[in-house]
C-alpha positions as CSV (number, residue, x, y, z in Angstrom):
1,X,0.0,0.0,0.0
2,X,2.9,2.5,-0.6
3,X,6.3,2.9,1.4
4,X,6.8,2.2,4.6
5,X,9.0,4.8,6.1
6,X,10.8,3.9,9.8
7,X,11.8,6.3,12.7
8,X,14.3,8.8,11.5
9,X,13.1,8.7,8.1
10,X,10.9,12.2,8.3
11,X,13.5,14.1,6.1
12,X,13.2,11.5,3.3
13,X,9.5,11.8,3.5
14,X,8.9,15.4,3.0
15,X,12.0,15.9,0.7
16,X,10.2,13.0,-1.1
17,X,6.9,15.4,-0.8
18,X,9.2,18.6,-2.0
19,X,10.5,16.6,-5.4
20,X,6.7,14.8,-6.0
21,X,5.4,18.6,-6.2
22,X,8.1,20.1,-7.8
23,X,7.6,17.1,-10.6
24,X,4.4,17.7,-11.2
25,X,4.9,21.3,-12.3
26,X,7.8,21.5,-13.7
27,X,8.6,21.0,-17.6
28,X,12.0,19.2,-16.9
29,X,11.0,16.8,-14.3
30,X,14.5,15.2,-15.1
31,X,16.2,18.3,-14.0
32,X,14.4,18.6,-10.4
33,X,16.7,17.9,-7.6
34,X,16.2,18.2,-3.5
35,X,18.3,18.1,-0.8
36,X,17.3,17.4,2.8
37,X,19.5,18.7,6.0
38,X,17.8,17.4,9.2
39,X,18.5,18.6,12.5
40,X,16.8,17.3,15.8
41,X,14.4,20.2,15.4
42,X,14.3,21.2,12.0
43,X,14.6,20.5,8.0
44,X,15.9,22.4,5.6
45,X,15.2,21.4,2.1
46,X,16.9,22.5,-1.0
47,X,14.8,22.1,-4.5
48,X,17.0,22.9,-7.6
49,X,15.0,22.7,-10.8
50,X,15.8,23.7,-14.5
51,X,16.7,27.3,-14.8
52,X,13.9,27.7,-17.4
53,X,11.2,25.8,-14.6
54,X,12.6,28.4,-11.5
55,X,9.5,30.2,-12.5
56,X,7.0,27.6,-12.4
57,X,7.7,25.9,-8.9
58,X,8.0,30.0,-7.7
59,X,4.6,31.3,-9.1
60,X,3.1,34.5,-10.0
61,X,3.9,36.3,-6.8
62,X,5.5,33.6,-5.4
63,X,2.0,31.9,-4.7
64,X,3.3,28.3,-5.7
65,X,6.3,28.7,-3.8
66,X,4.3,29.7,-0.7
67,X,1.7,26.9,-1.1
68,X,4.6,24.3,-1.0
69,X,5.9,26.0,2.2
70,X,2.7,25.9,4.0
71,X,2.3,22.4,2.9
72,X,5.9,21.2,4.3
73,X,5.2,23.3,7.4
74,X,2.0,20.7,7.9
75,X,3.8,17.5,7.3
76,X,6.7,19.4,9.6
77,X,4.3,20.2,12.6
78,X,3.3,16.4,12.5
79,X,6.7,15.9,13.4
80,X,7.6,18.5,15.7
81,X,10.0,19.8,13.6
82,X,10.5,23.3,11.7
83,X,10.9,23.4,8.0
84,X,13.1,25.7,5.4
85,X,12.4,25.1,1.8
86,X,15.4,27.1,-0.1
87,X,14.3,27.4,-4.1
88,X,17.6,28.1,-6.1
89,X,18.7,28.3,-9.4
């Protein structure tokens, strides 16, 4: 019924969460790459993407990009951690 993810595994969860999004949008799914940093209390989260895609996973505004934060904050608060998503180029 889909993966079964142990104890210390959170960061591979939500970086898997980060790169599933980021997929979706994105015109050079190939290109998409995350990078998970976990502390005790927090994760930071890296999403590199195609130069030509930095706009799609950002949005008009920034709207996408702040969607996927709130989201990762959720699945963070679940585990009583902080999150950081970092979008660079």
């Amino acid at each position: 019924m889909g993966k079964q993810h142990q104890e210390g595994d959170e960061e591979l969860t939500m970086k898997e969460l980060v790169e599933y999004i980021a997929r979706a949008l994105v015109d050079l799914p190939d290109k998409v790459e995350v990078t998970a940093v976990e502390s005790q209390m927090s994760v930071i989260l890296e999403l590199k993407v195609a130069p030509e895609d930095v706009g799609k996973v950002i949005g008009k505004g920034g709207q996408t990009a702040k969607a996927m934060r709130k989201i990762l904050s959720a699945a963070a608060t679940k585990l009583h951690k902080k999150s950081l998503l970092q979008i660079v180029e």
